[in-house]
Structures are given as C-alpha cells and as structure tokens.
N, C-alpha and C positions, 0 to 999 in steps of 0.2 A: 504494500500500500504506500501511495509517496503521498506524503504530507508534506514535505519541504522541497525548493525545487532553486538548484543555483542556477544562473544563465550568463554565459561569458560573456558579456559586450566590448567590441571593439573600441577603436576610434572612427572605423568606417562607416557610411551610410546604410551600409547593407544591413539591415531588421530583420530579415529571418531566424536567425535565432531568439529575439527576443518577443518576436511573433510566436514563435513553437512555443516557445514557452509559456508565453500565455495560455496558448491554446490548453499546452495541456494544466494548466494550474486554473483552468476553469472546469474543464473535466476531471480532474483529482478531487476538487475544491481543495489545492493545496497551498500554501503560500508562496510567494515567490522573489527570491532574492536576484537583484541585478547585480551583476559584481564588473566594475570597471579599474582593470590594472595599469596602472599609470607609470609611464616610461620617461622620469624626469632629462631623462640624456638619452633620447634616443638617437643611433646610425644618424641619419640627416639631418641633427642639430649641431653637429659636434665643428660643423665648418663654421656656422651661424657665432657658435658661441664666444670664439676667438673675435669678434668684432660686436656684440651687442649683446649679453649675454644676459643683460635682466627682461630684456627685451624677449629674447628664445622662451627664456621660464614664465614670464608673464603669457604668451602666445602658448605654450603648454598647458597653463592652467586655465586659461580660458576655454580652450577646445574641450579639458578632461569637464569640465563645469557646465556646458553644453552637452556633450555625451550625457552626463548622469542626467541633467534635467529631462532631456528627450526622452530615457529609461523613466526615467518617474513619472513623465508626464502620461506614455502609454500604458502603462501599469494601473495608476488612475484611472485613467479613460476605460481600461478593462473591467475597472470594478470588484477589481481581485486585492486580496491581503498580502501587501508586497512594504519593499523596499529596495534600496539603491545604495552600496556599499562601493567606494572607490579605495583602493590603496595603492601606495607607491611599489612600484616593482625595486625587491630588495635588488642589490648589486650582485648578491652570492646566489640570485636562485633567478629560474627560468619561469616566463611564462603559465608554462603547462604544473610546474610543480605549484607555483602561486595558485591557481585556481582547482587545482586537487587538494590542495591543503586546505583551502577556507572552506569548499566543500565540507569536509570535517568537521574543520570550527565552528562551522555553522550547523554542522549536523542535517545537511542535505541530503533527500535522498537519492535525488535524480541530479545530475551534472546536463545541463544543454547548451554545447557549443559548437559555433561553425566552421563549416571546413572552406579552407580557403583552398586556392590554388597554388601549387607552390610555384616560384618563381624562377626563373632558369637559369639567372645569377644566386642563387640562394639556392642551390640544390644539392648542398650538403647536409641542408637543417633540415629536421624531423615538424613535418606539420604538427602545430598546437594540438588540434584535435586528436592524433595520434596517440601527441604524449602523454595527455590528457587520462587516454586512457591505461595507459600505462603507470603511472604515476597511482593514480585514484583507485581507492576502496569501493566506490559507487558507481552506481550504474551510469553511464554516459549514454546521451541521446545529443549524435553526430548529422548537426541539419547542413543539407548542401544545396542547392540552388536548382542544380540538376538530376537530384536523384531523390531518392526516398530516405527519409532518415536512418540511420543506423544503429543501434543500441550496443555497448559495447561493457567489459565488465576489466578489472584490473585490482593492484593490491598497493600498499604504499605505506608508509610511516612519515607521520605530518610533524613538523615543530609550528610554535604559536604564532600567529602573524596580528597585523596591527591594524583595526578598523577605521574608518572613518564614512556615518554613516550618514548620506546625502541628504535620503528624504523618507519620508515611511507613510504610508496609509493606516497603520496599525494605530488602535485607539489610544496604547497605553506604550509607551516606550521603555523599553528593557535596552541597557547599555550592554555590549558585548565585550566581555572581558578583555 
C-alpha cells in the first residue's frame, strides 16, 4: 500500500514526472513529496563564476525558487496532501544517492522519477533514474516520455540529509529532523 510518495523534480520544464505522480497520489490517496536537489556549482556555472559570481548564485536560487513554487503550485491545484522539499546537492554525494536517501528520510514509499536521455558527450554517466534504482530500498516508478512507466526495486544504506521545506498543503506542520 503506498501512503507516501517522493517525486524527483528537475530544473527542467519537463512535468511528467511530477504529473505521474500526482496521478498516482490521487489514486493511492497518498501524500506526496516534491523533492528539488539543488546544484549550487553546477558544470556550466563554473566559467560564469570567475567573472560575476554572486550574480551565478543569485541566478541559481532564483531558478531553484521557481522550480519549487511550480511543484507546489501543481500539487495545490491537485488537491492532494503534498509538499515541496529542496536541498542542496552535498559535494560528496550524487544525485541519484540524494534522492534514494531522503526517500528514506522521509519514509517514502514509492520513488517517481524521470528518465532523461543520456547525452553523447556524457556517456560515461549512469542515468539518475538508473541509479536511483540502484541506490534505493523503495520501489521506483521510472516515467519516460516515450514509453510506459517502469517500476523498479533496489537496496541501499542512507546517512541523514538536511531539509528545507518550501511549501506544504498539510494543515499542521511537522518539522523534519
């Protein structure tokens, strides 16, 4: 029975996963966490940074601050018992282990997140989705564009990560450790 429900969001425009996910945390009647991992230095800031660098982070946090409101805005508009969690991506850890972990922390019990395409310059890195499942105790539901979702299952040992939580629909607010 899924009662909890994590959904990875990107930075990108792309909603299908955060569609799926609704979908199914209406059909669960479960709730549903938006989790937005935030990449303070990411690859294509690092030229930027040598010449304007509060300027990069200012333009970082604005985007990540837009992502979460759009996650909570449709969340809302669902009418489902949700929230919207962003954290900074630590320096020691990936992606994929990020979002398998708070998974946990959060005691989720489905994972939904999208598959992207991998890139042909970047074709030594293991898709998020993949890792995802690899990484994670929980059941994954892998939305793609092109195909039909994929459900996947995997094992993992999580340490504690650090919340910051956006917005919430829930009547009473519980702080996460």
């Amino acid at each position: 029975m899924i009662k909890h429900i994590l959904v990875a969001i990107g930075a990108g425009n792309d909603c299908t996963a955060l569609n799926t996910a609704i979908e199914r945390a209406r059909e669960t009647n479960a709730k549903l966490t938006a989790l937005h991992v935030v990449d303070r230095v990411p690859w294509w800031a690092t030229a930027s940074i040598e010449s304007d660098c509060g300027r990069t982070f200012a333009l970082i946090e604005a985007h990540a601050s837009k992502v979460a409101d759009h996650a909570m805005n449709a969340i809302r508009e669902a009418g489902i018992e949700g929230s919207c969690v962003t954290i900074d991506l630590p320096g020691n850890m990936t992606l994929s282990c990020v979002i398998a972990r708070a998974a946990r922390e959060l005691d989720a019990d489905l994972i939904v997140v999208g598959r992207s395409k991998t890139a042909h310059w970047r074709c030594w890195e293991e898709r998020v989705s993949d890792a995802v499942t690899r990484y994670s105790n929980r059941r994954v539901l892998i939305v793609s564009n092109d195909a039909a979702p994929v459900e996947a299952e995997a094992e993992t040992k999580a340490t504690p990560l650090s919340f910051n939580i956006v917005g919430s629909t829930q009547r009473t607010f519980v702080p996460i450790p």
